[in-house]
C-alpha positions in Angstrom: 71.6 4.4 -114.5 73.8 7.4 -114.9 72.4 10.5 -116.5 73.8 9.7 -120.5 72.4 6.6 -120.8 68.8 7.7 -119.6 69.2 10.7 -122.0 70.2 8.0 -124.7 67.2 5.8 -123.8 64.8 8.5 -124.2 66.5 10.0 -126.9 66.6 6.0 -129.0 62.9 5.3 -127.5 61.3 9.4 -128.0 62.8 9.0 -131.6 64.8 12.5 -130.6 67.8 13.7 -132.7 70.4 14.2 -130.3 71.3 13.6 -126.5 71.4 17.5 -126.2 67.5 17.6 -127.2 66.9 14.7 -125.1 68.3 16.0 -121.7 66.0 19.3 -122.7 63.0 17.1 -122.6 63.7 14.6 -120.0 64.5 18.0 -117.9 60.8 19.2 -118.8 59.6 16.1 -117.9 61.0 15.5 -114.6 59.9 19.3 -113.7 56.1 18.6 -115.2 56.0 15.9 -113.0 57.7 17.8 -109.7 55.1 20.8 -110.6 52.1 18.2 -110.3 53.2 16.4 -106.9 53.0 17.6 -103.4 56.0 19.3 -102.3 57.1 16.5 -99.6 56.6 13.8 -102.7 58.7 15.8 -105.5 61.9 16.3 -102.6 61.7 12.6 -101.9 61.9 11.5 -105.3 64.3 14.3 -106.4 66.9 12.8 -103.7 66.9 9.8 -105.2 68.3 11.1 -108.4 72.0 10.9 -109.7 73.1 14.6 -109.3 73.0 15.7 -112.8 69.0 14.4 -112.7 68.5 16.5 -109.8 69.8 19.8 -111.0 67.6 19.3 -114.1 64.8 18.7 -112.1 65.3 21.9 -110.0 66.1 23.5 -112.9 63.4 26.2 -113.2 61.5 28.0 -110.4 58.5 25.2 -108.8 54.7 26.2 -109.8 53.5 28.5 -107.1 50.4 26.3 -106.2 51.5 23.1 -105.6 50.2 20.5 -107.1 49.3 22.1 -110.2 45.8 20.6 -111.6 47.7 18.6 -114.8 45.6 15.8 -116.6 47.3 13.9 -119.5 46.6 15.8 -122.3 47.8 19.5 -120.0 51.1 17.3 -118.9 51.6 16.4 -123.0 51.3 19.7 -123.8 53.1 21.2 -122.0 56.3 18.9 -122.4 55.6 19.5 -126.0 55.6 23.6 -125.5 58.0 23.7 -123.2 60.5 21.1 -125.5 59.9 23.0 -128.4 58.8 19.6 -129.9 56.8 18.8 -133.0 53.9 17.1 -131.8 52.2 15.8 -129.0 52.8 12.2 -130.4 56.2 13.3 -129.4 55.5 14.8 -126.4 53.8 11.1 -125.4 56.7 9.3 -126.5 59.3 11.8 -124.6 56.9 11.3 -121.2 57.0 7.5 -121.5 60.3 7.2 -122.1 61.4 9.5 -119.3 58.5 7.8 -116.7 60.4 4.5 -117.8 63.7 5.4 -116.4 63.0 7.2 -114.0 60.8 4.5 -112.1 64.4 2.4 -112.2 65.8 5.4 -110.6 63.5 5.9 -107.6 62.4 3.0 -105.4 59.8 1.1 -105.6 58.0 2.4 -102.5 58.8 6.1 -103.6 57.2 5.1 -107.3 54.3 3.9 -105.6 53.9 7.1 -103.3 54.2 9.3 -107.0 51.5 7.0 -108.5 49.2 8.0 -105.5 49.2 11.2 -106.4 48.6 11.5 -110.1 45.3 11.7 -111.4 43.3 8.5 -113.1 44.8 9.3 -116.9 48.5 10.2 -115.7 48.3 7.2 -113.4 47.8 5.1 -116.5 50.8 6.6 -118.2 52.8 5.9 -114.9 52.0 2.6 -114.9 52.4 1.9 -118.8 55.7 3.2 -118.7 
């Protein structure tokens, strides 16, 4: 999956106005989810990424302890905060969508090793997606 069509799957499945506000959000996302894995983790999955994923996910500077401490409701808001979005009903929707592709970006071994080290309420959003 190139980079459009997983901005245009999150952007049809997030209920998000355009593909511009959808690679914002599926670049918070990816970078929520590099600031709460290990270091070693977050490089592997990022070099599994299309180019255009990767740059968004090194987008912005990494979380200076690493992993940060993020349960659910801290990951959905701050995709919401940092997305400028509406809600957190967004925020939820954004997260899923983005988990979603991205699992058919990475392999399967590598989204097993990211599922290992979320905690019990992210791992459920992981695996939902």
């Amino acid at each position: 999956m190139n980079a459009r069509t997983m901005y245009s799957r999150v952007a049809i499945e997030a209920e998000l106005d355009s593909l511009a506000e959808a690679r914002q959000v599926t670049g918070v996302v990816l970078r929520a989810l590099r600031d709460r894995l290990m270091p070693e983790e977050a490089e592997q999955a990022s070099a599994q990424l299309p180019t255009e994923l990767k740059a968004l996910w090194r987008a912005a500077p990494e979380a200076p302890h690493r992993p940060l401490r993020m349960h659910r409701r801290d990951f959905y808001e701050r995709v919401k905060t940092e997305a400028g979005l509406a809600s957190v009903r967004t925020a939820e929707r954004a997260t899923d969508a983005v988990f979603a592709a991205l699992k058919e970006q990475i392999s399967g071994g590598e989204c097993d090793d990211i599922l290992a080290q979320l905690p019990k309420d992210l791992k459920q959003v992981w695996v939902h997606a």
